[in-house]
N, C-alpha and C positions, 0 to 999 in steps of 0.2 A: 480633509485627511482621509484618505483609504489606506485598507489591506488588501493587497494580494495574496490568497490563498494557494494559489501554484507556485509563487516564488518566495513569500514569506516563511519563516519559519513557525509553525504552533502546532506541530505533532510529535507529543512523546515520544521518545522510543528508546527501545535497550535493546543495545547491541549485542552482536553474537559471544564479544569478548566481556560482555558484564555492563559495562558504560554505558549511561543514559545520556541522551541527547536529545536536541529540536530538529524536526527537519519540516521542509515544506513538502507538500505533495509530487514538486517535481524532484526534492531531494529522498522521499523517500520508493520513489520509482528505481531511479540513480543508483542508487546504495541498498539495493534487498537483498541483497545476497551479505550483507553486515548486519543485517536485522533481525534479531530475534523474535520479537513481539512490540507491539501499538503497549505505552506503557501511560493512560491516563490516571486520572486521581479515581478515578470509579469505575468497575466492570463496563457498565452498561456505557458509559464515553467511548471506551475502548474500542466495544461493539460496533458502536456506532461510525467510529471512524475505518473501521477493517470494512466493513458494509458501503461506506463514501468510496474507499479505495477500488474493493473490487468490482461496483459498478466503472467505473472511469475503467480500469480495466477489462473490466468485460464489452464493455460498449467503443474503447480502443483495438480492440484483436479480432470482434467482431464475431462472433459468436452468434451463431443462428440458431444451429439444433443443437440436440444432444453428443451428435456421433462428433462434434467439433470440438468439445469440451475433451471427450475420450481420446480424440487423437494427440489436443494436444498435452495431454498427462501420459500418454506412452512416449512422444516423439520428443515433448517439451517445446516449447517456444522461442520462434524465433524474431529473438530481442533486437 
């Protein structure tokens, strides 16, 4: 028996409109613009999984230097 972490569901979350739900990691890629906030049973879970996220994130878009972060928080990203 395995889990899939990209396609399984096990991350909290509360949505923009109040509603809590499960998403997997490629469901909470999918759907951020529904998302509110990472809603685990503890801060520090929470933490931890907004930290899993934006690594995969960062290491997806590819981020080298600094000036690449800046560009893309004025330009925004293209999804």
């Amino acid at each position: 028996m395995s889990f899939d972490l990209i396609t399984e569901s096990w991350i909290p979350v509360i949505r923009t409109d109040g509603s809590s739900d499960t998403l997997s990691i490629r469901g909470v890629f999918g759907e951020a613009a529904q998302i509110r906030r990472v809603a685990a049973e503890l801060p520090t879970q929470s933490f931890a999984i907004m930290r899993l996220l934006l690594a995969i994130c960062h290491d997806a878009i590819g981020f080298r230097h600094e000036d690449d972060v800046e560009e893309a928080l004025t330009r925004g990203l293209d999804l």
